[in-house]
N, C-alpha and C positions, 0 to 999 in steps of 0.2 A: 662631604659637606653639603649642608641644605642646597639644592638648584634653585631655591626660593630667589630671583635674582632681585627685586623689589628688597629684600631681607639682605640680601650680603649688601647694597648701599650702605647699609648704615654699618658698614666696616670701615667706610672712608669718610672722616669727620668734613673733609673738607668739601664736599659736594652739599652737606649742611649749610654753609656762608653764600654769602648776597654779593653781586655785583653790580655796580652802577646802582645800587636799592633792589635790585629783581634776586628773582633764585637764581643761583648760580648751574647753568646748562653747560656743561664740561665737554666739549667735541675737541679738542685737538690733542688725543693720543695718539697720535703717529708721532706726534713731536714730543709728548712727554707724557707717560702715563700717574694718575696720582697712586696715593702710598695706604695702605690700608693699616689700621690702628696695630695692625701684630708688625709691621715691618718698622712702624715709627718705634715702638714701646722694644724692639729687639735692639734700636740702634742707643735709646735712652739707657735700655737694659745695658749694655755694654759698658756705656760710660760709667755706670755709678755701682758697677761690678765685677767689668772683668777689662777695665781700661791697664794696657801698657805695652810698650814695646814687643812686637814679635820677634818672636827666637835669639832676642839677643840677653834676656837675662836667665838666672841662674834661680831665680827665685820663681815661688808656686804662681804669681800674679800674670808673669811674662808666659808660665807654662800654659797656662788656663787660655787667654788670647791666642796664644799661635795653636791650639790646639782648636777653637774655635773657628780660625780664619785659616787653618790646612780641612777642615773638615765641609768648607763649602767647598773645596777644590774636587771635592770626591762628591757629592753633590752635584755642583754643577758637570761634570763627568756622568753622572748616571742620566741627569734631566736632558742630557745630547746625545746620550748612547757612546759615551768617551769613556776614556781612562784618565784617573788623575794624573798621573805624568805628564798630560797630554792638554794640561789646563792651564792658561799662564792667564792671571789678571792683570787687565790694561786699565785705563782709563775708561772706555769704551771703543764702541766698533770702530771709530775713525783712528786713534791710535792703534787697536787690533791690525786692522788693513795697513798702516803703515810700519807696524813691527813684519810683520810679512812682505812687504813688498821691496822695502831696504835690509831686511836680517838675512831674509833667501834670496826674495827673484832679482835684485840688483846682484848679488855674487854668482847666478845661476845660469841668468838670461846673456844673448849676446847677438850682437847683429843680424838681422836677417829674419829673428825668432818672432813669433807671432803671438801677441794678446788679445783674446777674443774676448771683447765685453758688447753691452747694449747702449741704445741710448738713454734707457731706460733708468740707467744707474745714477744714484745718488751723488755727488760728486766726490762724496770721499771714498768710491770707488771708481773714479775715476783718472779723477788729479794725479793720486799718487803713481799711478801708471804711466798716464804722461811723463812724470816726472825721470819714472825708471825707465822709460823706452827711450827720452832722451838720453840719456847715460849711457846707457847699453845699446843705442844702434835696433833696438827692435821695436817691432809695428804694431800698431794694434789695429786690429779688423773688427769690424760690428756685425753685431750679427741680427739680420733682418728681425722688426715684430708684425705681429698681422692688425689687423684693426684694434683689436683689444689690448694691444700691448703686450702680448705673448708671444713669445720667440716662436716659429716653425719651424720644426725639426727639420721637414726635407729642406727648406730653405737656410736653414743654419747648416747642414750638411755639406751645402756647397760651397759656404764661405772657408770651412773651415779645415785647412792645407795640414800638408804632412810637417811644417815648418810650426804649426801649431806647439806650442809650450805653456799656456796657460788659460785657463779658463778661468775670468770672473765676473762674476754676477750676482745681483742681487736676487734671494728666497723670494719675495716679495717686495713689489712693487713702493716707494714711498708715497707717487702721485696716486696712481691709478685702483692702487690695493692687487695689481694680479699680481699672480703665484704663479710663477716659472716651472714649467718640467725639468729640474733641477737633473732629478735621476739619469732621465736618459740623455740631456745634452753632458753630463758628466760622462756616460758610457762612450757618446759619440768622441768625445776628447781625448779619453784617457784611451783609444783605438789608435789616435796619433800620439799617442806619448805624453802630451798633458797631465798639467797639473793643475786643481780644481779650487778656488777659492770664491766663498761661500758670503755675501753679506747679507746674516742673517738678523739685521736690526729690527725690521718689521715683521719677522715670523718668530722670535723666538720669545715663549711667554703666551703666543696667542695660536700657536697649533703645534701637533708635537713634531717635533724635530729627531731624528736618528740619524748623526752623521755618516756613520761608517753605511747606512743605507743609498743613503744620498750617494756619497762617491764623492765628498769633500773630504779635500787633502788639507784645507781652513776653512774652520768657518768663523766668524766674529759677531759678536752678540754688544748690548748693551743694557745694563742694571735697570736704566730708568724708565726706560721703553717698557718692563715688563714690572713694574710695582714698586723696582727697587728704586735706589740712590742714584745722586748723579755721579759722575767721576769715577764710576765702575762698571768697567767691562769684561769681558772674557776671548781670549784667541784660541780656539781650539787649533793642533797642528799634530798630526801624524806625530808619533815621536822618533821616528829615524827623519822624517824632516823635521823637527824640534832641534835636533840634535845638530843640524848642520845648518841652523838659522844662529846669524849672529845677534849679540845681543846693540841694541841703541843707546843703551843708558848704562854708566858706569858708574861705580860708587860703593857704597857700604850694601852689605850681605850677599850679594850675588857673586862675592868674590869666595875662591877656594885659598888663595894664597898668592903674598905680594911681597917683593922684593923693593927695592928703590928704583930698579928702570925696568922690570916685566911682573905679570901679573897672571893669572889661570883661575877660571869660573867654574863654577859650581854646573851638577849638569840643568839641563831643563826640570823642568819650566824655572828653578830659583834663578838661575842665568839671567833669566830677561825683567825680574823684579827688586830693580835698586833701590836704596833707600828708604823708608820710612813709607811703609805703604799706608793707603786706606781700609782701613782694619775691618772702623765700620760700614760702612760700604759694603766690605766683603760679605759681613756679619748679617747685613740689611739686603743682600740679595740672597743670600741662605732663607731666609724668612719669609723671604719673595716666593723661593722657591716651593718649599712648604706649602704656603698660601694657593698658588697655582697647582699644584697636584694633588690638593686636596677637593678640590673644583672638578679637574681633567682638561686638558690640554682638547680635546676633542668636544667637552659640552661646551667650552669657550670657543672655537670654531665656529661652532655649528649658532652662536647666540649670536657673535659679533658680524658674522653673515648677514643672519639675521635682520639686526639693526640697519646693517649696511644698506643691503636691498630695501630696506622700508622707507630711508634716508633716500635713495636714489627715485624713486617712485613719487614721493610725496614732492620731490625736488621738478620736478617734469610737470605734474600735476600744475606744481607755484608758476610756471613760465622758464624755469631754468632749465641751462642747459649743462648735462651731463656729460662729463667724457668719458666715464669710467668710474668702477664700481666692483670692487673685491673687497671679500672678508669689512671691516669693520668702516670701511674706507670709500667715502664718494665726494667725488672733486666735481665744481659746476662753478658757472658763471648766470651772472643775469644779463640777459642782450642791456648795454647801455651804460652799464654801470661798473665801474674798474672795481674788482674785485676787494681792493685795499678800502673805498669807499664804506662795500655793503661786508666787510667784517666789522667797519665800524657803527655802522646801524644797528648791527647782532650784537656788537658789545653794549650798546644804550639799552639794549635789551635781555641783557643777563648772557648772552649767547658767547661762550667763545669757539670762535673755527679760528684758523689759519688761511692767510692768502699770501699768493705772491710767488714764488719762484721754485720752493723749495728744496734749494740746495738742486737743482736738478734742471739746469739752462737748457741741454740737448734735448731734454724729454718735453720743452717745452716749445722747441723748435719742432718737434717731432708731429705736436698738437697744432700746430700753428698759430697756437698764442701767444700772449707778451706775458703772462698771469694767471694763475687760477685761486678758486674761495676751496678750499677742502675741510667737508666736515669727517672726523675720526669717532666711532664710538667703541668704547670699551665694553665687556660683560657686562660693567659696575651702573652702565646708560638704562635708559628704558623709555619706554614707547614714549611716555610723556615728555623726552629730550627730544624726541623725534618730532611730537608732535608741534613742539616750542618752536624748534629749526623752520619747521614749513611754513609755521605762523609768522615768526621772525621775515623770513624769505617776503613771503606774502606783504609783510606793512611795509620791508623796505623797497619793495616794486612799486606800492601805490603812492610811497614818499616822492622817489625819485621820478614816476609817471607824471608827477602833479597831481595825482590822483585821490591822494591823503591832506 
């Protein structure tokens, strides 16, 4: 695909439309990436062609859909370095992590056992540990960051006891944008026996991902995060751990055969997919997928970097203050002014960022703030979104100064 990035814009209709009257400046992909014309026109395509029930009819229409929606399973299997067995669609990462945290590590884990996470972590990898360590009697340990918000290995090495049994973390950072040494604090873990779960919401889509490299035993993804739809995710899991995670949801297809008081599932991944999935979704993140490797997973690294760092500079330059600064990602404040305030000044101004907590209280403890402004750019950004952002930054300091 053309690198022309100015040129693939005009993939996404919707960076075309006006906000408040201004041009519409799109920064908050961390929290939702928009859809580019091939992933809308696949999920239309669907409906007014190959709309119907999967696997459950006998006719050409049911064959052509499940044939459709098993074929991004292998798909998104190749885009992780997975196998399709090994691919079960959730809603997204947050359901992902919690099909794993109640399918396995509640029937696995047991008093005494240790969950190494960060502060760093999203809270929907968080919570649901909490949730499981109260159940099960086991502890979770944090495992130190350094100034950047990047775990230290020797200092992670010391937290982490022979009582150790899981490791989970997020790929990347949701405040900050860093990118974890995945690899080796997996090797470190899996040396205690550990098991390694991966939330890979903010890496997967915007650099390549090879699980079985990493030394994830899960990792969890999310559709919207990277082009696709909402309400579709992906759990990758080992399949001899697939196989011994139970399923959450009961109901119609994931079943093998049912009596009036017992019943027996199908194996993985159909096990953990009840009911009446989202098709297109499924259909809309194949598209996604397409779209992104036809780019490279690497030239989008290396652009949304890019951006980032040009974001983070121009930010310092305006008066603001920066905490941190990865991949497509930089979160800042303006001395004075509550965060919630100057997203609202960016938004009179065409500008959308994000403020405020983001799902991520510990990590804001961690900062010693109450809130942060984060602007997010995607490949689809360009210098002139950046130059907007500083601009923006700039009139709403001299607003709030008196100064304007």
């Amino acid at each position: 695909m053309d690198k022309n990035w100015n040129k693939l814009r005009q993939d996404f209709p919707i960076l075309a439309e006006k906000m408040n009257g201004e041009p519409l400046v799109y920064l908050d992909n961390a929290a939702t990436s928009q859809k580019p014309k091939s992933v809308i026109e696949a999920i239309t395509a669907f409906y007014q062609k190959e709309n119907a029930n999967i696997y459950r009819g006998t006719y050409a229409l049911s064959a052509k859909a499940t044939e459709a929606y098993e074929g991004v399973r292998q798909k998104a299997a190749d885009f992780i370095g997975g196998e399709a067995s090994e691919i079960v669609f959730t809603k997204g990462t947050t359901s992902a992590i919690n099909l794993a945290a109640f399918g396995y590590f509640l029937r696995h884990l047991k008093a005494g056992d240790e969950i190494a996470l960060t502060a760093a972590e999203h809270h929907s990898n968080l919570v649901p540990w909490q949730q499981v360590a109260a159940l099960t009697g086991a502890k979770l340990v944090f495992l130190p960051l350094d100034k950047k918000g990047r775990v230290d290995l020797k200092d992670a090495e010391k937290v982490m006891s022979d009582r150790l049994r899981l490791l989970a973390l997020a790929q990347v950072n949701n405040v900050l944008g860093t990118e974890q040494p995945v690899k080796e604090l997996a090797a470190l873990a899996k040396k205690r026996g550990a098991l390694v779960l991966v939330d890979g919401a903010q890496a997967a889509g915007h650099l390549p991902v090879a699980v079985k490299k990493l030394g994830a035993d899960f990792y969890a993804f999310s559709a919207h995060k990277m082009l696709g739809q909402t309400g579709t995710g992906v759990l990758y899991g080992r399949k001899e751990l697939l196989d011994q995670t139970q399923p959450l949801e009961f109901g119609g297809e994931m079943i093998r055969e049912v009596s009036k008081t017992t019943a027996t599932f199908k194996p993985a991944p159909q096990k953990f997919e009840a009911g009446s999935q989202n098709v297109s979704g499924v259909v809309a993140l194949g598209a996604a997928i397409d779209y992104l490797n036809a780019i490279g997973l690497d030239a989008i690294k290396d652009r949304e970097t890019e951006l980032g760092q040009a974001m983070a500079e121009g930010l310092k330059k305006a008066g603001a203050r920066v905490y941190g600064q990865g991949g497509g990602i930089a979160s800042f404040n303006l001395p004075g002014v509550h965060p919630h305030d100057l997203a609202t000044a960016l938004d009179a101004q065409g500008i959308a960022i994000r403020a405020g907590q983001h799902c991520a209280q510990p990590m804001m403890d961690w900062l010693g703030i109450k809130a942060v402004a984060r602007a997010s750019a995607a490949f689809y950004n360009n210098e002139a979104d950046v130059e907007a952002l500083i601009k923006g930054v700039q009139a709403a300091k001299e607003f709030f100064n008196g100064t304007r």
